[in-house]
C-alpha positions in Angstrom: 103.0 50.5 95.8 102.1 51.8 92.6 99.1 54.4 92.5 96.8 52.2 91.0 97.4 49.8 93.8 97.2 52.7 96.6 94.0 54.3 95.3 92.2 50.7 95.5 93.7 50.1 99.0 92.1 54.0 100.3 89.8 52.9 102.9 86.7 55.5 103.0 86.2 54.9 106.6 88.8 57.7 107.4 87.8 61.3 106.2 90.0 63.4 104.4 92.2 66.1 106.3 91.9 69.6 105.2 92.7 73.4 105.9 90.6 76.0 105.1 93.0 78.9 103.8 92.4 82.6 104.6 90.8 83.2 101.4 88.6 81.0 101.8 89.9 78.3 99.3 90.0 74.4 100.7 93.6 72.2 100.6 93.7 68.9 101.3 96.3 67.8 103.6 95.7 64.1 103.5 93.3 61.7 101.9 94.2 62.1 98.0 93.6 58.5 97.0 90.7 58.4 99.2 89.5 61.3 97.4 90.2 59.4 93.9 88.7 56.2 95.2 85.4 58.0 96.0 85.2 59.9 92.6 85.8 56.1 90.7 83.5 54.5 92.6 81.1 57.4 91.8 81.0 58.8 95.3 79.0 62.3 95.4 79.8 63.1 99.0 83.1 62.1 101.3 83.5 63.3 105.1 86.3 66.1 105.6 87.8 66.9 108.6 88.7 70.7 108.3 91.1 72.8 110.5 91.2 76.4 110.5 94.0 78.0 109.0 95.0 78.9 112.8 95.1 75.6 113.6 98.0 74.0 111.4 100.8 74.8 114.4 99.2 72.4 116.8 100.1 69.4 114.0 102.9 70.9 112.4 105.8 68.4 112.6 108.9 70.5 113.5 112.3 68.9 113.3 
């Protein structure tokens, strides 16, 4: 799917996924064309689910 195509598909229903680092700084984890889709569509505000830094072992994927 090209990027185009994804970013129209985002459904803003879900919120973003995001870590809050140690220094304070936000990274988003999932949610990027969501994120895009809201900022086209001129979107001011989007929900954000954020985990403490602490937190990213209980949903690491370990092989």
């Amino acid at each position: 799917m090209s990027g185009r195509l994804s970013c129209a598909a985002a459904d803003l229903r879900y919120p973003l996924d995001a870590v809050r680092r140690p220094d304070g700084r936000i990274t988003i984890l999932d949610g990027v064309h969501r994120l895009l889709r809201a900022h086209l569509c001129g979107l001011g505000v989007v929900r954000v689910r954020v985990l403490a830094w602490d937190d990213l072992d209980e949903i690491c994927v370990r092989s």
